[in-house]
C-alpha positions in Angstrom: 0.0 0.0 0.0 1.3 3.2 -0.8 -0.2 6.5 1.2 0.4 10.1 0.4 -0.7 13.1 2.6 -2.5 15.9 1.4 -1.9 19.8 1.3 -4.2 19.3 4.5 -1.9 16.6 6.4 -4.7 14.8 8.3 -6.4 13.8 5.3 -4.5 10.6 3.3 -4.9 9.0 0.0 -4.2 5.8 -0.1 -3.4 3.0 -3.1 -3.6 -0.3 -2.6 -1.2 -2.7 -4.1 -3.3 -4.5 -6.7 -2.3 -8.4 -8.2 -3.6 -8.8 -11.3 -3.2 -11.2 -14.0 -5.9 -13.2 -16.3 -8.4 -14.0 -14.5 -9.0 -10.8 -12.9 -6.9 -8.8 -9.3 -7.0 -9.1 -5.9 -6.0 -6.5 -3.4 -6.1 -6.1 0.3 -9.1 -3.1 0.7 -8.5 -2.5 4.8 -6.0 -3.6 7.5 -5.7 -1.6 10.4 -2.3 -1.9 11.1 -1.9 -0.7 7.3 -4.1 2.2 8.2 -3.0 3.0 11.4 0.4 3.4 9.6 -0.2 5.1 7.4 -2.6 7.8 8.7 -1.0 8.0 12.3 -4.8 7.1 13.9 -5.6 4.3 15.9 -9.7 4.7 15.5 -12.1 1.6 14.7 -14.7 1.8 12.5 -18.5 0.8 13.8 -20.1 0.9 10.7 -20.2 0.4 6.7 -22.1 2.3 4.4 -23.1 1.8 0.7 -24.0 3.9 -1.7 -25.3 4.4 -5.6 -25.5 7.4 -7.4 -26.2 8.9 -11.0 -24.3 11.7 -12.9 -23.7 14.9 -11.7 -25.5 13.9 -8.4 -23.4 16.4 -5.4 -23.9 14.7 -2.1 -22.3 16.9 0.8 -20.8 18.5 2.6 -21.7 16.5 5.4 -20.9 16.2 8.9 -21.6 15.4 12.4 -21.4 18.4 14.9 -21.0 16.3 17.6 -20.0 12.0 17.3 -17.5 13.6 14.8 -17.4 10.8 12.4 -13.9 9.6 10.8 -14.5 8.2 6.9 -12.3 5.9 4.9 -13.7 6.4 1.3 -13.7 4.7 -1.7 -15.5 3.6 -5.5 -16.5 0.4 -6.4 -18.2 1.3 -9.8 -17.2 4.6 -11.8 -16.3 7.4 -10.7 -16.2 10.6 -8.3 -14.3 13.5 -7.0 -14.3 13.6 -3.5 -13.6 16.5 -1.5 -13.2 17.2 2.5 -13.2 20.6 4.4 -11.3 21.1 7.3 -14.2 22.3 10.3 -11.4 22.6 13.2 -11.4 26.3 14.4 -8.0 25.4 16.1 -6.4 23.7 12.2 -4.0 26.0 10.5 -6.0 24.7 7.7 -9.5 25.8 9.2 -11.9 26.1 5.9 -9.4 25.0 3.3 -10.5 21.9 1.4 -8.9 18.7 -1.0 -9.9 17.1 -3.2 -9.3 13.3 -4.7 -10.8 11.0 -7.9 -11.6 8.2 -6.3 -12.6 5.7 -9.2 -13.0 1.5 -9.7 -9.5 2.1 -11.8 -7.1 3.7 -9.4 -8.7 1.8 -6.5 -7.6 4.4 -3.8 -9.7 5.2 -0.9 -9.8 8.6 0.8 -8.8 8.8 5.2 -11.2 12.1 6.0 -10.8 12.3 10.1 -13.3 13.5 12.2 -13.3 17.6 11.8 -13.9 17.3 8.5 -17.2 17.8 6.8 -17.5 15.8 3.2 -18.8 15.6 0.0 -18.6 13.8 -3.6 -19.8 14.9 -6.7 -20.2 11.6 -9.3 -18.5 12.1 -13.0 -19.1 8.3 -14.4 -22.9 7.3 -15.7 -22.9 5.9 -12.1 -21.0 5.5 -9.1 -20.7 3.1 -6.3 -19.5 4.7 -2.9 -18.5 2.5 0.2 -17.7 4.3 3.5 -16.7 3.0 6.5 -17.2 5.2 9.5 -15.7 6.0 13.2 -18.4 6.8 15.1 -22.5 5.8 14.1 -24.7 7.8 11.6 -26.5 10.2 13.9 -29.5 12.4 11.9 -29.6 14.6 14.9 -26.3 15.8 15.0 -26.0 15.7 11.3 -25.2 19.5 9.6 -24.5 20.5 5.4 -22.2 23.3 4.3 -23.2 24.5 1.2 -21.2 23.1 -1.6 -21.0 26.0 -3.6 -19.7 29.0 -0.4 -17.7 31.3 -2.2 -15.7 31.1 0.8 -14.3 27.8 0.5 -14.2 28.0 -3.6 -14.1 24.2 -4.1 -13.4 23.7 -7.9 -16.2 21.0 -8.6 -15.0 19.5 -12.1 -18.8 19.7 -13.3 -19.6 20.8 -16.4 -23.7 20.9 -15.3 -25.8 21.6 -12.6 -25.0 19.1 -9.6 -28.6 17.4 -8.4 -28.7 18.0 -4.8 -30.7 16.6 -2.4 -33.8 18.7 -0.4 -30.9 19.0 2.8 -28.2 19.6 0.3 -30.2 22.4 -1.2 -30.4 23.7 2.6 -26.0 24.4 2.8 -25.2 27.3 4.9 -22.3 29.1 4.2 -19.4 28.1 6.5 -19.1 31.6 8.4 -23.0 30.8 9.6 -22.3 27.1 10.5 -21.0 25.5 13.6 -17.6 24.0 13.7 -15.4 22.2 15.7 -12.6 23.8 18.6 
């Protein structure tokens, strides 16, 4: 496995090693003690989640005001850019973001740590989008920054109008939503 930080530190993109031949590949998708090395955290994930999604769909930016949620990201099926905004008042990156293609080619998978809030905008026909998470889905805790707030400038590669969700279409801006110490 080969890991590289980001311009923000915290957050890690990491490529499997991938054998291939014939018949198809195999490849090791999560070991802790790979992931603990290569991220620095020592944090368990509780739960998985799965999802599908069309062209041009924008899901995000999504996070958890309190049960902070750690996410390990990756594609099954197409393609997306994935992007995570750094929500720690105390970061010297506070409201800067990165951004990553995550596809079924390349095979990496994303580290986003809890402090982040996150989003993914699909560019395939359709794209399949496994999470694993660090602390359980909680709707009430559950907040949206606006994708498009000019003051984070996140440089979507869309070439259309994202579909949002109803609570995607809600974003505030970052200056009127709560973040993290």
């Amino acid at each position: 496995m080969n890991s590289q930080r980001l311009a923000i530190p915290d957050v890690v993109l990491i490529e499997p090693k991938v054998f291939g031949d014939a018949r198809g590949f195999f490849y090791e998708s999560f070991n802790q003690r790979s992931f603990a090395a290569a991220t620095g955290s020592a944090l368990q994930f509780v739960q998985d989640n799965h999802s599908r999604s069309l062209r041009h769909v924008l899901r995000g930016l999504h996070y958890q005001i309190h049960q902070p949620q750690g996410k390990l990201v990756r594609v099954i099926a197409g393609e997306v850019f994935d992007v995570a905004v750094d929500l720690r008042r105390s970061s010297p990156h506070f409201g800067h973001w990165v951004g990553a293609h995550l596809s079924q080619e390349n095979r990496c998978q994303l580290w986003v740590p809890p402090g982040f809030a996150h989003g993914f905008v699909v560019l395939s026909e359709h794209a399949e989008f496994l999470y694993k998470t660090t602390d359980y889905y909680a709707p009430e805790h559950e907040r949206c920054i606006a994708w498009n707030d000019p003051a984070l400038a996140i440089d979507w590669p869309i070439d259309a109008a994202p579909i949002l969700s109803g609570k995607d279409t809600q974003g505030l801006a970052l200056a009127d939503a709560p973040v993290y110490d």
